[in-house]
C-alpha positions in Angstrom: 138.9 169.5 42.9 140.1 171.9 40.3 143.1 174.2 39.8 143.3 177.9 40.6 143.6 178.9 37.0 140.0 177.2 36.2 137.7 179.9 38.8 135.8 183.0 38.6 133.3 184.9 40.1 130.6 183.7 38.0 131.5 179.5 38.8 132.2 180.4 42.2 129.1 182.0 43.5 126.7 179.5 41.0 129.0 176.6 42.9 128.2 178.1 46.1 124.7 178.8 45.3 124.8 175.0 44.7 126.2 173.9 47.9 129.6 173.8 47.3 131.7 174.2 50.7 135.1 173.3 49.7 137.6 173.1 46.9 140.5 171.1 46.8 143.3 172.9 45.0 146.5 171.1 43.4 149.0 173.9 44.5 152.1 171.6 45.0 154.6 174.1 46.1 154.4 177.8 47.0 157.9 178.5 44.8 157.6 179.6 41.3 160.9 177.6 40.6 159.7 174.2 41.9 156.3 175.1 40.1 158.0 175.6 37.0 159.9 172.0 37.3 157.1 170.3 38.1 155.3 171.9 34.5 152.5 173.0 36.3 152.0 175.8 33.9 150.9 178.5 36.3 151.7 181.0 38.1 151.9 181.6 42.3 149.5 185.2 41.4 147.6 183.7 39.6 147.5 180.7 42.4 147.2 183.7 44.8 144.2 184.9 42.7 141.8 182.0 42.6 142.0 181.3 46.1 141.1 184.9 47.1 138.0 184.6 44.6 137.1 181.0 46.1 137.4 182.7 49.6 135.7 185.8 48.3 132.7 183.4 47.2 132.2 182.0 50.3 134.3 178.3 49.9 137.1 177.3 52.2 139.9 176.0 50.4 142.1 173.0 51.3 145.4 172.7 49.4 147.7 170.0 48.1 151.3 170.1 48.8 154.3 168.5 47.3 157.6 167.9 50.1 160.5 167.2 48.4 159.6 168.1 44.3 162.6 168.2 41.6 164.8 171.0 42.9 163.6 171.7 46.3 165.8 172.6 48.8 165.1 173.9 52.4 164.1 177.7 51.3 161.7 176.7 48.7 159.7 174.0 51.5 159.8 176.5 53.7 158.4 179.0 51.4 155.5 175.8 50.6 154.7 175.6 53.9 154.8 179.5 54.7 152.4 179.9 51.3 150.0 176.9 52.8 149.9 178.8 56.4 149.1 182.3 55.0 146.4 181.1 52.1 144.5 178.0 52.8 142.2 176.5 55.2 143.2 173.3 55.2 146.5 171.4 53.6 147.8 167.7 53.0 151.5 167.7 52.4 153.1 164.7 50.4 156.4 163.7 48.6 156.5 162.5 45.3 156.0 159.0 44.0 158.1 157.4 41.0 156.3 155.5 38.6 158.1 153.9 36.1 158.1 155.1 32.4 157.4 158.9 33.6 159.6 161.7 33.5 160.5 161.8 37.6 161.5 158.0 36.9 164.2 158.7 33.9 165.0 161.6 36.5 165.7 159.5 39.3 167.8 157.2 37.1 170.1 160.3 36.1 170.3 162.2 39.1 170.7 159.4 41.3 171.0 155.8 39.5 168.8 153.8 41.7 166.7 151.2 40.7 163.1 151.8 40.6 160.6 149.8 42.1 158.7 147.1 39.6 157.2 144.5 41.9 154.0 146.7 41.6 151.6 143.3 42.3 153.0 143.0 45.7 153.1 146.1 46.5 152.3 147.4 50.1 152.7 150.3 52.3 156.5 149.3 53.4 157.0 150.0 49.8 157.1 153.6 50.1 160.3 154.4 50.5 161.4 152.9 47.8 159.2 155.1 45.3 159.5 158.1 46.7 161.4 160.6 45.1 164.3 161.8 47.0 165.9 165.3 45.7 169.6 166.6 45.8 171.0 167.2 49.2 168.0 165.0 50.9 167.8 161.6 52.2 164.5 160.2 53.7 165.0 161.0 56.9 165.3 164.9 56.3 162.3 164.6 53.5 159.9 163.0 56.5 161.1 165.4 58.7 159.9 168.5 56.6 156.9 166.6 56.0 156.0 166.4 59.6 157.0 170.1 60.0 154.8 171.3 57.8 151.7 169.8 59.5 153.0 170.9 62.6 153.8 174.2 61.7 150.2 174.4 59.1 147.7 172.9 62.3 149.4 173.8 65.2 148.0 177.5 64.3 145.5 179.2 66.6 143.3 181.2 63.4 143.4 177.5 61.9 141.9 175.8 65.0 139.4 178.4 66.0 138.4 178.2 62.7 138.2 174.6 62.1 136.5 173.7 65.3 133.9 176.4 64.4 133.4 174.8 61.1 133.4 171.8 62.7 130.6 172.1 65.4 128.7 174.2 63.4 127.7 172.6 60.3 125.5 169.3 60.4 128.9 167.7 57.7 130.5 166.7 61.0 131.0 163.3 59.6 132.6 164.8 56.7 135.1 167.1 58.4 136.0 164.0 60.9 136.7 162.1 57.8 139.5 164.4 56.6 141.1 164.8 60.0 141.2 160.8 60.0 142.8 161.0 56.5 145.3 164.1 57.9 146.7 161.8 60.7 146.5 158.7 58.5 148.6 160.4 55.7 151.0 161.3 58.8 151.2 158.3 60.3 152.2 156.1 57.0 154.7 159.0 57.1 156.1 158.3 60.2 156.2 154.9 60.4 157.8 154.1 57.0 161.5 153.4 57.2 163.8 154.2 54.8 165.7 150.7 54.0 
């Protein structure tokens, strides 16, 4: 795991040399705007730049995704998801939690005034809803819906397939590779079953 900003040539052939496979790359979104409110300090060239070295060195590279950050709207998921479909190998698409005592919490408050969640010794997966962070002009319906569409529209993706199969049958990791598929449709599944309250 490491950001885009971190790689060069130099790391990323001496991590390949070493057996390196994959990198796991903290994109978020593929808008400069929502990457800007989310103070990731970076920029979507210079995003664009390290995962063309880390392919370039021979790594595949799986991408995190943020549904639903401050200021997203329909364009800019769409742009996330378009962005995860043209660049990375592999994706996980989330929403945002609130914790309390953070910046997104004291946002929440203004933006929306709802009480955040502090029963954090109890807490369980039926608790999701209530600390996820909801932007303008969503509800949690439409914020699960674009999270499912971006799977859907990311996997369901001949080049994606044909290539993860092939990575798949092909490399003695198989274990490894069927672990992230299992925490792919887990991370879907909490998604879908969660109800917003």
């Amino acid at each position: 795991m490491t950001r885009p900003d971190l790689v060069d040539s130099e790391t990323l052939t001496l991590m390949k040399n070493a057996g390196c496979e994959l990198i796991l790359y903290g994109v978020e979104s593929g808008s400069q705007l929502i990457l800007d409110n989310l103070n990731k300090n970076i920029s979507i060239s210079i995003i664009r730049k390290g995962i063309s070295l880390t392919k370039k060195s021979g790594i595949k590279c799986i991408g995190s995704f943020i549904i639903g950050a401050p200021g997203d709207n329909k364009t800019t998921i769409n742009k996330t998801i378009s962005f995860a479909r043209k660049y990375m190998d592999m994706a996980s698409f989330s929403a945002l939690l609130i914790f309390s005592k953070t910046t997104l919490a004291n946002l929440t408050k203004k933006e929306s005034g709802r009480k955040l969640f502090d029963k954090w010794d109890s807490f369980s997966f039926r608790d999701i809803p209530k600390i996820i962070y909801i932007p303008k002009g969503f509800n949690y319906r439409l914020l699960k819906y674009f999270i499912c569409k971006a799977y859907i529209v990311f996997y369901i993706n001949p080049k994606i397939i044909r290539n993860f199969l092939h990575k798949i049958f092909s490399s003695w990791k198989v274990l490894f590779y069927m672990k992230h598929i299992f925490l792919t449709l887990k991370s879907l599944t909490v998604t879908l079953t969660c109800k917003n309250k």
